[in-house]
C-alpha positions as CSV (number, residue, x, y, z in Angstrom):
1,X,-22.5,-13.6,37.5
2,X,-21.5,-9.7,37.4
3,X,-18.1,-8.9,36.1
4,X,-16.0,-5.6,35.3
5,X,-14.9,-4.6,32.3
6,X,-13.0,-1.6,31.4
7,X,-14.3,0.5,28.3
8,X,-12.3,3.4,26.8
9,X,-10.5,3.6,30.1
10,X,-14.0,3.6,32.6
11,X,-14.6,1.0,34.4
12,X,-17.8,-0.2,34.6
13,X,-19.8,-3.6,35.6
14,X,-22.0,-5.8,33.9
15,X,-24.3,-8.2,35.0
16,X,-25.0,-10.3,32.0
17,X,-22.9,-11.1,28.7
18,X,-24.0,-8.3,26.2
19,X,-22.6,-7.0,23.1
20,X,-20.7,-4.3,22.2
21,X,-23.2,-2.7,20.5
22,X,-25.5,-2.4,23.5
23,X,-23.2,-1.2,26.4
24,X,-22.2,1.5,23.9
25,X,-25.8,2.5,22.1
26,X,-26.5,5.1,24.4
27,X,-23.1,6.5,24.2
28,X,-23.2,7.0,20.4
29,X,-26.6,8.1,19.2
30,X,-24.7,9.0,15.9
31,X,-23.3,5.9,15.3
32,X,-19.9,7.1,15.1
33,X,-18.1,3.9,16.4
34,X,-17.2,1.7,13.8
35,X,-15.2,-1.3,16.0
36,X,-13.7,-2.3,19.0
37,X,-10.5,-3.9,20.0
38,X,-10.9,-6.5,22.6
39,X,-8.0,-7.2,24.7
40,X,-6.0,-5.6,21.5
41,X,-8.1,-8.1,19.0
42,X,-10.5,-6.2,16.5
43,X,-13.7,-7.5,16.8
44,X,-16.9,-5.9,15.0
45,X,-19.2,-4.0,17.5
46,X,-21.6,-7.1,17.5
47,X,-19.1,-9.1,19.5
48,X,-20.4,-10.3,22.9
49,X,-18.6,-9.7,26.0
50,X,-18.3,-12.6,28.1
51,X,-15.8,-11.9,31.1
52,X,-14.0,-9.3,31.9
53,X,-12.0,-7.2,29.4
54,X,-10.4,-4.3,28.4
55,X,-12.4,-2.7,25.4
56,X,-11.2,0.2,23.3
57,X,-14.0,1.4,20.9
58,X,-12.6,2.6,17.9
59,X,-13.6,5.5,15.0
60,X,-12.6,6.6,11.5
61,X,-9.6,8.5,13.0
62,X,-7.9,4.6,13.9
63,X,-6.5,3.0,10.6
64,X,-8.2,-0.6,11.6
65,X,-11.4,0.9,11.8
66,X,-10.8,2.5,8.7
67,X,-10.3,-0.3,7.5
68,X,-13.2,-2.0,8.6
69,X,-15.7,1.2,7.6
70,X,-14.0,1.1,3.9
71,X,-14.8,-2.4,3.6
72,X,-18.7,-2.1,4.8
73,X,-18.9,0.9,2.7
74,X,-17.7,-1.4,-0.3
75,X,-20.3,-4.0,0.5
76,X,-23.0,-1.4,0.5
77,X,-21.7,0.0,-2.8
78,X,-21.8,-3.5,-4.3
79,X,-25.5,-3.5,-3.0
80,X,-26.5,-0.7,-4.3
81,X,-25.1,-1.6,-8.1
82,X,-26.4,-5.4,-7.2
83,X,-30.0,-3.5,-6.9
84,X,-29.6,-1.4,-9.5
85,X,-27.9,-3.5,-11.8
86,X,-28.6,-7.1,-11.1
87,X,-26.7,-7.9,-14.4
88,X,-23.8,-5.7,-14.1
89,X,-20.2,-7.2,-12.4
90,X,-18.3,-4.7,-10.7
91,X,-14.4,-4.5,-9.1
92,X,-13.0,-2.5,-6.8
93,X,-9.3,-1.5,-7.7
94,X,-7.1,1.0,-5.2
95,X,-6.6,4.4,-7.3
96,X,-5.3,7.7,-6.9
97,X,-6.0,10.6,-4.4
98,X,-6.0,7.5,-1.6
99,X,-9.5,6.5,-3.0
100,X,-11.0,3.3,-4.9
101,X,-12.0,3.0,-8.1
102,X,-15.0,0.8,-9.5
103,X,-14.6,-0.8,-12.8
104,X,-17.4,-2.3,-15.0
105,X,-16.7,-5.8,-16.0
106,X,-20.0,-6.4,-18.3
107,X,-20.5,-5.4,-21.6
108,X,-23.2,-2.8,-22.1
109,X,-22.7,-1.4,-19.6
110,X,-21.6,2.5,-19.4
111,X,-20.2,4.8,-16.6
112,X,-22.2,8.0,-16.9
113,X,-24.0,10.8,-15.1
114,X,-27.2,9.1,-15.3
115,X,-25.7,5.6,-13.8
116,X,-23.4,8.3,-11.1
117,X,-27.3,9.6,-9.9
118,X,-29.5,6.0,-9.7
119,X,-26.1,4.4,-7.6
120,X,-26.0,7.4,-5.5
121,X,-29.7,7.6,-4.8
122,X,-29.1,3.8,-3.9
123,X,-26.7,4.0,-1.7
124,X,-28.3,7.4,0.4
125,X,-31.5,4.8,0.4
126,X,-29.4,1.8,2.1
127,X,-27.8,4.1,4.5
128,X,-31.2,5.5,5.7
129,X,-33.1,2.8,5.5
130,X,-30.2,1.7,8.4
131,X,-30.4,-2.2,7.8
132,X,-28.4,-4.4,10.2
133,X,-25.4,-6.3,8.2
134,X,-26.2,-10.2,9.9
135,X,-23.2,-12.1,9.5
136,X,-23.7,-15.8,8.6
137,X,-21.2,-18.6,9.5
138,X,-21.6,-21.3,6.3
139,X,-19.2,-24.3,5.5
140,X,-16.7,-23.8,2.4
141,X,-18.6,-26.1,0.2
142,X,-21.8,-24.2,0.9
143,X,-20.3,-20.9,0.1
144,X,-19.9,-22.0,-3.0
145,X,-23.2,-22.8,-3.6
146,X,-24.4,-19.1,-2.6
147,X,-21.5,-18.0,-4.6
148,X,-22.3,-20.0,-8.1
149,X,-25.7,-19.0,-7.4
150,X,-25.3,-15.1,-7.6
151,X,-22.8,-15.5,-10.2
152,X,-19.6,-15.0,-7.7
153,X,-16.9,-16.9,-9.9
154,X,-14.1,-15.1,-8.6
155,X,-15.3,-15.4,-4.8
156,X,-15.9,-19.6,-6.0
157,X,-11.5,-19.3,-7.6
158,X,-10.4,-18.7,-4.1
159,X,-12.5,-21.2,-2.1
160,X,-9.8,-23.7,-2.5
161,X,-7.0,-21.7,-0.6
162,X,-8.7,-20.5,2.1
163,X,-7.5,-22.2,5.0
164,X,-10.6,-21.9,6.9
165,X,-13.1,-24.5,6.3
166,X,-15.9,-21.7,7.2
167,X,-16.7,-18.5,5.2
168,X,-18.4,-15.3,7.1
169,X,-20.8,-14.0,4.8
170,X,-23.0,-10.6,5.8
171,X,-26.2,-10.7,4.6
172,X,-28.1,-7.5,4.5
173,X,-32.2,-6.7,3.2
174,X,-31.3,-10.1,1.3
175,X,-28.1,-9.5,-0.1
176,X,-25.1,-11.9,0.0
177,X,-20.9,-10.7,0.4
178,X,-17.8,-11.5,1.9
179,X,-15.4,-8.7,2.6
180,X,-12.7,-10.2,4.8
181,X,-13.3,-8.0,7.4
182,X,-15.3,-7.0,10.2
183,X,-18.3,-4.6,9.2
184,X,-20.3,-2.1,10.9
185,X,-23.4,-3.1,12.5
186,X,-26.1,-1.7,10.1
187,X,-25.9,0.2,7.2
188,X,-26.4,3.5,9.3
189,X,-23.4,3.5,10.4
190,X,-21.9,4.9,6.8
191,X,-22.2,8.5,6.9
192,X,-19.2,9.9,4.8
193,X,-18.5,8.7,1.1
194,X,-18.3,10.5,-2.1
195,X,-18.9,9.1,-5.9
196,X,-17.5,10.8,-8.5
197,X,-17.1,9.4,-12.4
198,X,-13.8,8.6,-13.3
199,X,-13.3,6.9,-16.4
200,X,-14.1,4.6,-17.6
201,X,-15.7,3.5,-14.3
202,X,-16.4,5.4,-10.8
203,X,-14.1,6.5,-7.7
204,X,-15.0,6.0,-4.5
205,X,-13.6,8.3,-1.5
206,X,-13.8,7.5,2.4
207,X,-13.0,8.8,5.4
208,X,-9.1,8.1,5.8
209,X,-7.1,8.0,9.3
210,X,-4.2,9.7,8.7
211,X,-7.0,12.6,7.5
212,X,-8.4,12.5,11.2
213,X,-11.5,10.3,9.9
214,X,-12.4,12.9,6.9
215,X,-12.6,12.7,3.5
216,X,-9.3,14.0,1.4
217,X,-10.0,17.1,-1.5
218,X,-9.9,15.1,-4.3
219,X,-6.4,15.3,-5.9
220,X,-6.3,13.9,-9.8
221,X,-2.4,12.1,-10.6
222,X,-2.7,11.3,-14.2
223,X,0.7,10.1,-14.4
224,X,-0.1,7.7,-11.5
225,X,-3.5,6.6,-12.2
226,X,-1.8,5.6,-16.4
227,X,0.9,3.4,-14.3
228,X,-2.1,1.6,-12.8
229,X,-4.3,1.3,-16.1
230,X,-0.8,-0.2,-17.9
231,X,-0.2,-2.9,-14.5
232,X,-3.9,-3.5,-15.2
233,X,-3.5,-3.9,-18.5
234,X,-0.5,-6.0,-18.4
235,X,-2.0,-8.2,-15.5
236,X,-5.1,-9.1,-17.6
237,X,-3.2,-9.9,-20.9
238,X,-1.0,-12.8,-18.8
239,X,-3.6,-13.8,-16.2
240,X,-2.6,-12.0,-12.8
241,X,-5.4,-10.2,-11.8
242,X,-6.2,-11.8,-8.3
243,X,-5.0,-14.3,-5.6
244,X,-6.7,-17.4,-7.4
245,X,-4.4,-16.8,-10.4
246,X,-1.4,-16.1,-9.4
247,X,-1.5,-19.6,-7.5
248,X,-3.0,-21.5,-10.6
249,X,0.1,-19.9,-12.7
250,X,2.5,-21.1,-9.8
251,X,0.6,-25.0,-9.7
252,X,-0.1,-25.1,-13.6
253,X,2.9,-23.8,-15.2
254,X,5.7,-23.5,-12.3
255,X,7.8,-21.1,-10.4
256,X,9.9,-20.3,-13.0
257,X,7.6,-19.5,-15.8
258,X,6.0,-16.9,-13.3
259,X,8.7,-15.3,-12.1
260,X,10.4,-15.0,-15.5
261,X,7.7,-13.7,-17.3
262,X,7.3,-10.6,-13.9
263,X,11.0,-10.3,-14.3
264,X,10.9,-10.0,-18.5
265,X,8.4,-6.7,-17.7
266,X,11.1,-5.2,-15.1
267,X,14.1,-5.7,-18.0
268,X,11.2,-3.9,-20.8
269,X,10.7,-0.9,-18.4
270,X,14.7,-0.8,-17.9
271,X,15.3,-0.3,-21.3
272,X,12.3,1.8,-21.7
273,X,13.9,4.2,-19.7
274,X,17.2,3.8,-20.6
275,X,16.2,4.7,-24.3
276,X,14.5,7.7,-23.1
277,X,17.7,8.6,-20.9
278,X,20.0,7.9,-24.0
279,X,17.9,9.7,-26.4
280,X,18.0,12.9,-24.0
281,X,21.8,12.4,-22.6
282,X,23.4,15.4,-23.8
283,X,20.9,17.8,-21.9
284,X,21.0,15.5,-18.4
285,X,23.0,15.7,-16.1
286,X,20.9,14.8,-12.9
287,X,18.8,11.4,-12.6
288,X,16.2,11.6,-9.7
289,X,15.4,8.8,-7.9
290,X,12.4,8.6,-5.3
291,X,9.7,6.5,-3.7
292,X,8.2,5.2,-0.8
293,X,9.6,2.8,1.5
294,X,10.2,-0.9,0.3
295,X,9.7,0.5,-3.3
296,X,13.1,-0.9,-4.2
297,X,15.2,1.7,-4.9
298,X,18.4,0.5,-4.2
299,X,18.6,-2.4,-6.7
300,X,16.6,-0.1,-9.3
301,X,19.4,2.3,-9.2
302,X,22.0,-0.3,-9.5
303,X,19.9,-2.3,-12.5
304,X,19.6,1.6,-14.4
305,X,23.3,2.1,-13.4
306,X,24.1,-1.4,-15.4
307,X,21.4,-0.7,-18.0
308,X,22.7,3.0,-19.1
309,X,26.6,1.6,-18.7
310,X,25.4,-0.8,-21.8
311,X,24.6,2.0,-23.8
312,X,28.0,3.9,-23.3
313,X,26.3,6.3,-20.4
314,X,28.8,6.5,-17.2
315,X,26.8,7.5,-14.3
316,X,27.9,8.6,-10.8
317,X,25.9,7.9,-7.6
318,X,26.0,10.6,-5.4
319,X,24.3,9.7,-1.8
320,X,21.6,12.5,-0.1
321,X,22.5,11.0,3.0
322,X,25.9,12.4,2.8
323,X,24.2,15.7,3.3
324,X,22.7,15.8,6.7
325,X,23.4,18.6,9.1
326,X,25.1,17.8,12.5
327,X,22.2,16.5,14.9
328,X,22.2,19.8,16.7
329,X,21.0,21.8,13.5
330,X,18.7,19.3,12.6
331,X,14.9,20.3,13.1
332,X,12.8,18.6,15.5
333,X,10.1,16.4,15.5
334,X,6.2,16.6,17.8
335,X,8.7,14.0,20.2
336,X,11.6,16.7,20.6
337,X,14.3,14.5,18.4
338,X,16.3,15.1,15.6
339,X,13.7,14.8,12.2
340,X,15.8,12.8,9.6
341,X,13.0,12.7,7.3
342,X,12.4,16.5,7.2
343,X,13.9,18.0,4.2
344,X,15.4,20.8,6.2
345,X,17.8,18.2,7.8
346,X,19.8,18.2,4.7
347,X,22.4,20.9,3.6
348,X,20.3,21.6,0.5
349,X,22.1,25.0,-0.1
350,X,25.8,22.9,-0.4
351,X,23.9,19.8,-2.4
352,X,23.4,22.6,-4.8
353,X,26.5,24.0,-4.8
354,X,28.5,20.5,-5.2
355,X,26.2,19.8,-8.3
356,X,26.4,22.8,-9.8
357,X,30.0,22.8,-9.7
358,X,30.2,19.1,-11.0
359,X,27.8,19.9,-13.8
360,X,30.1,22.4,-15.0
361,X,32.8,20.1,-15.0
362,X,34.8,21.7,-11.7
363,X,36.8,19.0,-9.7
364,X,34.6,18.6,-6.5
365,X,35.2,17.1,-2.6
366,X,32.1,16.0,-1.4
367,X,31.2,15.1,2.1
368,X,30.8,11.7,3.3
369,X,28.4,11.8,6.7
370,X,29.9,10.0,9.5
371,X,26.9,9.0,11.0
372,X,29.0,7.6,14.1
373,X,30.5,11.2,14.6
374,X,27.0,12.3,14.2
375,X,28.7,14.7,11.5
376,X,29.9,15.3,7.6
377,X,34.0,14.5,7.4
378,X,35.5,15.0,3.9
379,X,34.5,12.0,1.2
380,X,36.0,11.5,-2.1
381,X,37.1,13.9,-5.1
382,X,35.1,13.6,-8.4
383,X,34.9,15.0,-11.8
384,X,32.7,14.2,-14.0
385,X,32.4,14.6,-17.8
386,X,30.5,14.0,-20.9
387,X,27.7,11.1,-20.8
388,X,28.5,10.6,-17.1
389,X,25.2,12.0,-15.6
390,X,24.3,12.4,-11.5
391,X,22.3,9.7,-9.7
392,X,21.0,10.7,-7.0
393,X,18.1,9.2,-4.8
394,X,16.3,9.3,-1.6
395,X,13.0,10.6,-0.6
396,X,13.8,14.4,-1.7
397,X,15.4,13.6,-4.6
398,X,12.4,14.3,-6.4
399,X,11.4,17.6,-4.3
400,X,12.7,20.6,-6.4
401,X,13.5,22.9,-3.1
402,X,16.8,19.9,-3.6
403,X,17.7,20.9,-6.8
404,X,17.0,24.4,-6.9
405,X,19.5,26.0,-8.9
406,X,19.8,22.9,-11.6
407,X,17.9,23.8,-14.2
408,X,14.8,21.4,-14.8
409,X,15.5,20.8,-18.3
410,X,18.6,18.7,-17.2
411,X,17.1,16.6,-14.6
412,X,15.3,13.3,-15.0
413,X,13.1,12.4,-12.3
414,X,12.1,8.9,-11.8
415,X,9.3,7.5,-9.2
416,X,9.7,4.4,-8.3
417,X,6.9,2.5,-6.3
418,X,4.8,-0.7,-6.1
419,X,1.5,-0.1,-8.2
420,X,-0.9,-2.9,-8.3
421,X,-4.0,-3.8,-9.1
422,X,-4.4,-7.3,-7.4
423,X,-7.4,-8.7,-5.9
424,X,-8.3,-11.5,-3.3
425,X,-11.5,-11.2,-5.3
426,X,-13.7,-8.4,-7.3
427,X,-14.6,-6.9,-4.7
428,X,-11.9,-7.0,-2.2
429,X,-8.7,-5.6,-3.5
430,X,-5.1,-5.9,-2.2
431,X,-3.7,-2.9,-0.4
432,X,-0.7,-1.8,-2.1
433,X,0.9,-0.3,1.5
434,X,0.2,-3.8,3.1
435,X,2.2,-5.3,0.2
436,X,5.1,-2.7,0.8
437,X,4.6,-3.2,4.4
438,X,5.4,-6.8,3.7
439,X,8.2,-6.2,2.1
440,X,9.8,-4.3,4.8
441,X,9.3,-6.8,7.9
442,X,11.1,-9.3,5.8
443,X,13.8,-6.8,4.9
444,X,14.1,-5.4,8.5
445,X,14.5,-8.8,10.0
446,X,17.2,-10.1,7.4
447,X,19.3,-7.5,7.4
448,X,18.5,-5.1,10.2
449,X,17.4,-7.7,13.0
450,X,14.4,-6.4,13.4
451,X,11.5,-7.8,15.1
452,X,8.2,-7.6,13.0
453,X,7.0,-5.9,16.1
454,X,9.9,-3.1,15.7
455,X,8.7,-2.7,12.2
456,X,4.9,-2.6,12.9
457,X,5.5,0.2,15.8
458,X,7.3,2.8,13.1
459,X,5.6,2.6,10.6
460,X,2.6,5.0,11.3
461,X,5.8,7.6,11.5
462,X,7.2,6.1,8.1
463,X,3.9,6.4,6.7
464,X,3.0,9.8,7.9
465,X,6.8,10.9,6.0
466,X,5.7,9.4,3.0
467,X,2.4,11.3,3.1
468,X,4.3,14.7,3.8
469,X,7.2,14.3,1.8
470,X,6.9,11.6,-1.1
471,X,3.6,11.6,-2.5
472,X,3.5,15.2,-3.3
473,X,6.5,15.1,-6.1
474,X,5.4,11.5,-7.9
475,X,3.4,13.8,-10.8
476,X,6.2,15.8,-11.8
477,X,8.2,12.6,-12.3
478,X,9.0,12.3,-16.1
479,X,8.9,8.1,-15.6
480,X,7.1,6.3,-12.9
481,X,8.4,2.7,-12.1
482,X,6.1,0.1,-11.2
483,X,8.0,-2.4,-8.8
484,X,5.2,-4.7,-8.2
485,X,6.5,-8.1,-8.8
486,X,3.5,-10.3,-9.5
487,X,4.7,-13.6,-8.0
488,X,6.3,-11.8,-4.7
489,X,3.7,-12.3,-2.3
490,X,3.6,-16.2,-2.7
491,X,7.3,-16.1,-1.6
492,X,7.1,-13.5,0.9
493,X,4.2,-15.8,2.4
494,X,7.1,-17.7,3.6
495,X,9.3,-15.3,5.5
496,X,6.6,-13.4,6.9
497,X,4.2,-15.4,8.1
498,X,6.5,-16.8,11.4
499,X,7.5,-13.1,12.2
500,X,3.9,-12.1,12.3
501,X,3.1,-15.4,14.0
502,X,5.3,-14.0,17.4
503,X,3.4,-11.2,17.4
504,X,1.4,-11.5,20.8
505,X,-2.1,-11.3,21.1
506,X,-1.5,-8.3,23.8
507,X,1.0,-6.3,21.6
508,X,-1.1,-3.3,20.2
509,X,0.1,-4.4,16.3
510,X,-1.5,-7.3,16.9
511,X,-4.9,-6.9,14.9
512,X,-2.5,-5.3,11.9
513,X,-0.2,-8.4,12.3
514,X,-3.7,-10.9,11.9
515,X,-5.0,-8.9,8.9
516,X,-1.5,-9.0,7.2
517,X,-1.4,-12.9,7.9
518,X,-4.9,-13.9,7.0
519,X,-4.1,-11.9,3.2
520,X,-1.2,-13.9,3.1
521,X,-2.5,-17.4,3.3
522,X,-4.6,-17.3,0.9
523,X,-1.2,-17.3,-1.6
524,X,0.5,-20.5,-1.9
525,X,4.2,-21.3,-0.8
526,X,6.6,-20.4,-3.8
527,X,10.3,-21.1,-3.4
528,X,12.9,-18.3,-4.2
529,X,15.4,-20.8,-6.1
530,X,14.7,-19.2,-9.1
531,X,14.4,-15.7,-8.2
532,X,17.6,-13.9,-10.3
533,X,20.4,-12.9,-7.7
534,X,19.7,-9.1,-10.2
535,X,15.8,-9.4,-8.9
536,X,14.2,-6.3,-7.4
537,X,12.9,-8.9,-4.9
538,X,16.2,-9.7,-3.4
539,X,16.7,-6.6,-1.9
540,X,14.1,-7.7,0.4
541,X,14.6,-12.1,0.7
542,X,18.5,-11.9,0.7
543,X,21.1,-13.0,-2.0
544,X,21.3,-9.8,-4.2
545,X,24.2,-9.6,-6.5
546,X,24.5,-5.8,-5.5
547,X,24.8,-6.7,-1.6
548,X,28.0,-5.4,-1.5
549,X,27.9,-2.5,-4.4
């Protein structure tokens, strides 16, 4: 029986069920589509249409089908190396300039230009050679089996927590992999990627949305990329690497042992830095703070507040906020309203001016925004003397158009900022926004009342700030701070799985809202009893002992 179907906004009729794949094959010779959304649900392009619909077909330049080309692109990676180097066990790890890296896990194994050349010839073969990715439906316990047979030990740790009883393997020219995600239909459908070495492994660009569905110039961050080799470091020395062991640490040894052995590396990178504060106190006078959103700032500037007041430092936190221009001087964003996260919205000639004067030791009024009035009214009087630096943070506090006329040598910039290296399995790692994305759904709705729908729809505009703004300064940060809390996601599980859950199947975050749950079941339920009321975590779950500071 014909039926009508709207595709990309044309209507058209068919007479049978079909897949995606066919109505569209004629439209995209160059296999350019990557996935569709179905009635709002992503579906791969093999998905058959069986009533009427409204289809959206979906490219690089849309972050779920990004998503979903970054994951295929991955499984034909793994392929390639799997073809290559039957032996060899790779992981995929999220790395700098937005691209992955690929770490070697077996002995004897070397990262050089030889192995760069056969994996890349490899993978230019797959993609050619245009093979279609079958996926397989399979019951858990015979997962396993395929799993155990191809030596998949870390895919065989998280087979108990699934709460699916079904795994969807792809299978393509013979090989085996499960990506959680939709792929693309055939390996032809990867056209943009580039390998590089970086040691002591690989990195892997891709196409990235926020890029328009192009590729990034490669940017190196050596300070970020050590703060990830250290989490790394640190996460293999106590047994945190993936989903799988972060549960067995919560069901073997407890709740508390966990989260006190996260919180123990918090309180050694507090008085890391406050020994490299102390040591350099007589030539600061400004401490930096800046990050992402849902990095934690807040309760890290409180916690370095407390740990520099222990070592006889006094230091005064001055608010960036405070400096916003009236609304009608504020620049505009692509919408035509006021752009708060625009740098020009500040009064960065007077921030400069207040410092400057309270550096050298003038008595100073500052302003205090009244952000009812819409204007700056007159705050409080301060003087500040020896060992009493400036805290300042906020997402320019790290840009140096801010502190222009404060000489570098007495600023301390600090980045502050989730970095992880965690893994469902070796070949599917954890996004680190979708963990900080987490975080502020849960924050939004405690304290802001704030639908996980409200917090889905901004945060494209969030992310895009963070892009322009944030990312740029992190490498001229004298200490980054990694805020990744190892046991967080098991207790965020809890909050944010019922927000997610009301997200309707026709709301447009509702495939971002399924991919965000499905990571999240895989951890197990954790209660926050023992989280400290000091914890960077309860900034985001409630019950922080700076609430009020």
């Amino acid at each position: 029986m014909a039926y009508e179907i709207t595709i990309n906004g044309s209507k058209m009729t068919l007479e049978k069920n079909e897949r995606i794949l066919d109505i569209i094959q004629s439209r995209d010779p160059e296999k350019r589509a990557v996935a569709a959304r179905v009635n709002r649900r992503l579906r791969d392009l093999n998905f058959e249409i069986q009533g009427p619909c409204d289809i959206e077909v979906i490219q690089n330049n849309d972050i779920e089908a990004m998503k979903v080309y970054e994951a295929s692109l991955r499984y034909v990676v793994a392929m390639a190396f799997a073809n290559c180097y039957p032996q060899l066990h790779i992981r995929f790890a999220y790395n700098v300039s937005r691209a992955i890296s690929i770490h070697l896990l077996t002995s004897g194994f070397t990262a050089n230009s030889a192995m760069l050349q056969t994996i890349t010839q490899e993978i230019d073969r797959i993609i050619a050679a245009d093979y279609p990715l079958k996926r397989i439906v399979v019951p858990n316990d015979e997962a396993a089996e395929i799993f155990k047979a191809r030596g998949y030990d870390d895919k065989i740790a998280i087979l108990p927590y699934r709460p699916e009883r079904t795994v969807h393997l792809y299978e393509c020219n013979g090989y085996l992999d499960y990506m959680y995600s939709p792929m693309v239909p055939s390996t032809g459908y990867i056209h943009d990627y580039k390998l590089r070495l970086y040691t002591p492994g690989f990195l892997l660009q891709y196409p990235r949305a926020e890029k328009g569905g192009t590729i990034p110039p490669f940017e190196d961050a050596p300070t970020f990329s050590r703060t990830l080799t250290e989490v790394h470091d640190w996460s293999k020395t106590v047994g945190l690497l993936d989903v799988a062991s972060i549960n067995r640490a919560v069901e073997k040894n407890g709740p508390i042992e966990l989260i006190n052995l996260c919180e123990a590396r918090h309180n050694r990178m507090l008085c890391e830095l406050g020994e490299r504060i102390q040591r350099d106190i007589d030539e600061i006078s400004l401490i930096c703070i800046a990050g992402p959103s849902s990095s934690g700032k807040t309760t890290f500037a409180n916690r370095l507040r407390i740990e520099l007041l222990s070592r006889g430092i006094r230091p005064v936190r001055i608010s960036l906020d405070d400096y916003y221009l009236e609304r009608k001087d504020c620049p505009l964003d692509e919408n035509g309203k006021p752009d708060l996260e625009s740098i020009e919205a500040l009064d960065i000639a007077l921030f400069n001016q207040n410092m400057v004067e309270l550096i050298s030791g003038e008595e100073v009024t500052l302003p205090r925004f009244d952000f009812q009035l819409g204007k700056r009214v007159p705050g409080r009087t301060l003087k500040v003397g020896k060992n009493e630096p400036i805290i300042i943070e906020g997402i320019h506090a790290l840009n140096e158009r801010m502190t222009v006329d404060i000489p570098k040598s007495a600023k301390f910039k600090i980045f502050i900022s989730p970095g992880s290296q965690l893994n469902l399995d070796d070949h599917n790692p954890v996004s680190l926004t979708d963990l900080r994305l987490v975080r502020r759904i849960v924050r939004d709705y405690k304290f802001r009342n704030a639908s996980a729908e409200e917090t889905l729809s901004m945060w494209p505009s969030v992310r895009a700030g963070e892009f322009k703004w944030i990312y740029a300064t992190q490498e001229g940060s004298d200490y980054v701070y990694n805020s990744i809390l190892p046991y967080e996601l098991p207790i965020m599980r809890h909050y944010a799985l019922p927000l997610l859950a009301q997200i309707a199947p026709e709301s447009p975050n509702y495939p971002v809202a399924q991919r965000l749950m499905k990571m999240l079941k895989y951890f197990v339920d954790m209660d926050e009893e023992w989280v400290p009321s000091n914890s960077l975590m309860r900034e985001f779950i409630g019950g922080s002992c700076y609430a009020d500071v």
